[in-house]
One Martini backbone bead per residue (centre of mass of N, CA, C, O) as a GRO file, in nm:
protein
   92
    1UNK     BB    1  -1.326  -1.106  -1.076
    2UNK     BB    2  -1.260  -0.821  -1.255
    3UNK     BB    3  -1.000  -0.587  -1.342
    4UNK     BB    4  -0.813  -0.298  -1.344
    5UNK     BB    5  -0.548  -0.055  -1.350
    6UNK     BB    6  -0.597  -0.032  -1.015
    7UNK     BB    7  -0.708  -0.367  -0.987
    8UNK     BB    8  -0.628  -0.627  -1.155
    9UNK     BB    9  -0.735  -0.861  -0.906
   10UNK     BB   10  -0.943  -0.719  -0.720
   11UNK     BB   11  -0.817  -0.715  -0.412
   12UNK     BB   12  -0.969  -0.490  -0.329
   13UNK     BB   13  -1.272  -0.542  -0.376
   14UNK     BB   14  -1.203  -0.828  -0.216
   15UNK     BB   15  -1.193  -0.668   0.067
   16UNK     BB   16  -1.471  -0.535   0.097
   17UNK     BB   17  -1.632  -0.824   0.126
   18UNK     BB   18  -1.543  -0.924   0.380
   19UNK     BB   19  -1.648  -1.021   0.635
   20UNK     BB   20  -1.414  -0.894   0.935
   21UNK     BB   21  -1.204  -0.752   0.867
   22UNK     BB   22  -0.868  -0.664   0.906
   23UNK     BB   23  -0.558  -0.502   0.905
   24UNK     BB   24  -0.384  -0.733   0.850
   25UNK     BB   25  -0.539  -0.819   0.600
   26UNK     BB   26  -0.505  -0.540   0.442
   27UNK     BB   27  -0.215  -0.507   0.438
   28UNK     BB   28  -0.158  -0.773   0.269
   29UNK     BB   29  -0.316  -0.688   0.028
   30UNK     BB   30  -0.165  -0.409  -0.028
   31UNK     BB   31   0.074  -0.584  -0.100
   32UNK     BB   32  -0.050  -0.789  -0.314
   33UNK     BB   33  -0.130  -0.525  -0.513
   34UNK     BB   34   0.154  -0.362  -0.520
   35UNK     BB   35   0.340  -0.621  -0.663
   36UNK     BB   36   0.137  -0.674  -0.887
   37UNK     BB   37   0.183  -0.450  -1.053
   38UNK     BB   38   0.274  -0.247  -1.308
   39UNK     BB   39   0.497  -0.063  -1.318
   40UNK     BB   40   0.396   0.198  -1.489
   41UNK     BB   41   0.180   0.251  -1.268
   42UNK     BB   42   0.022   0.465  -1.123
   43UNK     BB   43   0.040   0.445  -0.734
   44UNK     BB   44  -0.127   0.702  -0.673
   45UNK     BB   45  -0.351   0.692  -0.860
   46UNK     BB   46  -0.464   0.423  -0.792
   47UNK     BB   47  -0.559   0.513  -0.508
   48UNK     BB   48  -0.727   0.746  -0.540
   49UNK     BB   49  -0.933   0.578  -0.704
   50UNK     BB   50  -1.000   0.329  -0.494
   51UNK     BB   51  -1.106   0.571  -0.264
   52UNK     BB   52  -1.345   0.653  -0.429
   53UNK     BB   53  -1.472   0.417  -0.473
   54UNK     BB   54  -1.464   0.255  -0.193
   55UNK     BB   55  -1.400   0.489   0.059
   56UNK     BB   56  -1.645   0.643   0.084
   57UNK     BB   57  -1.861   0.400   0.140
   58UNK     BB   58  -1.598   0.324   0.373
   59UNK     BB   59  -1.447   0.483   0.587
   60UNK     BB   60  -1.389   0.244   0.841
   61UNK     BB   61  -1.255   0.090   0.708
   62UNK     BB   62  -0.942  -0.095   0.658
   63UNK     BB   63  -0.858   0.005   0.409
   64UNK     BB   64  -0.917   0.281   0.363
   65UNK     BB   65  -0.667   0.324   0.584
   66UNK     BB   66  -0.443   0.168   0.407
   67UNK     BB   67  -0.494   0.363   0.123
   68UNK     BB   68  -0.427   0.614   0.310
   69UNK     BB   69  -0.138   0.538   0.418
   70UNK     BB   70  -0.033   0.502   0.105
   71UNK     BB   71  -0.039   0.824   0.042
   72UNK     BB   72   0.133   0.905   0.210
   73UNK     BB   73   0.445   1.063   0.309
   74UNK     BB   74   0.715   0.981   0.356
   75UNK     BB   75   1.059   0.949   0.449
   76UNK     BB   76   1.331   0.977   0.291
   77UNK     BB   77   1.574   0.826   0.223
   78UNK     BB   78   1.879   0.661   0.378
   79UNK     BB   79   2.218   0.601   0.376
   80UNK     BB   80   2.431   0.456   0.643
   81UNK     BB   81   2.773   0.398   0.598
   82UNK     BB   82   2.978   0.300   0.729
   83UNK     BB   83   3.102   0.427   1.055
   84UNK     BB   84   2.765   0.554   1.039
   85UNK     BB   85   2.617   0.271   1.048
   86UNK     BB   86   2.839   0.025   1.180
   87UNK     BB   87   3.014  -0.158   1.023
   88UNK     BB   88   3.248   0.010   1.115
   89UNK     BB   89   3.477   0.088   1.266
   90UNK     BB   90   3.651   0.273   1.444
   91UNK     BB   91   3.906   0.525   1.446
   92UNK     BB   92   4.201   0.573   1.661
   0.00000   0.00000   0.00000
């Protein structure tokens, strides 16, 4: 199977026939799927597109889930070091 811009080695729509996949292999290949894509790729497009392609027409799908999940806006990174991290002791 060939992919396209959304899904260059076809992982996700090769996830869409597998029967009876399951949410942790949806998950592992939705891994495999964002580490492959070329840097440049939009991919909350890429997701977007997928999910209209594959998502409309099996919504139950466990793929369908982890690509919703994909969509969601995390909440900002923040990074605690020194003190306030615990890398470092107390000063007494």
């Amino acid at each position: 199977m060939k992919g396209d811009w959304a899904d260059p080695k076809a992982l996700i729509a090769e996830a869409y026939r597998i029967d009876g996949i399951g949410a942790p292999e949806c998950r592992s290949i939705f891994m495999d799927w964002a580490l492959s894509l070329p840097e440049e790729t939009d991919q909350r497009g890429a997701l977007e597109a997928l999910l209209a392609r594959h998502g409309a027409g099996a919504p139950e799908h466990p793929m369908s889930r982890v690509l919703i999940e994909g969509l969601a806006e995390g909440r900002p990174a923040s990074r605690r070091g020194g003190r306030r991290g615990g890398r470092v002791p107390p000063a007494d």
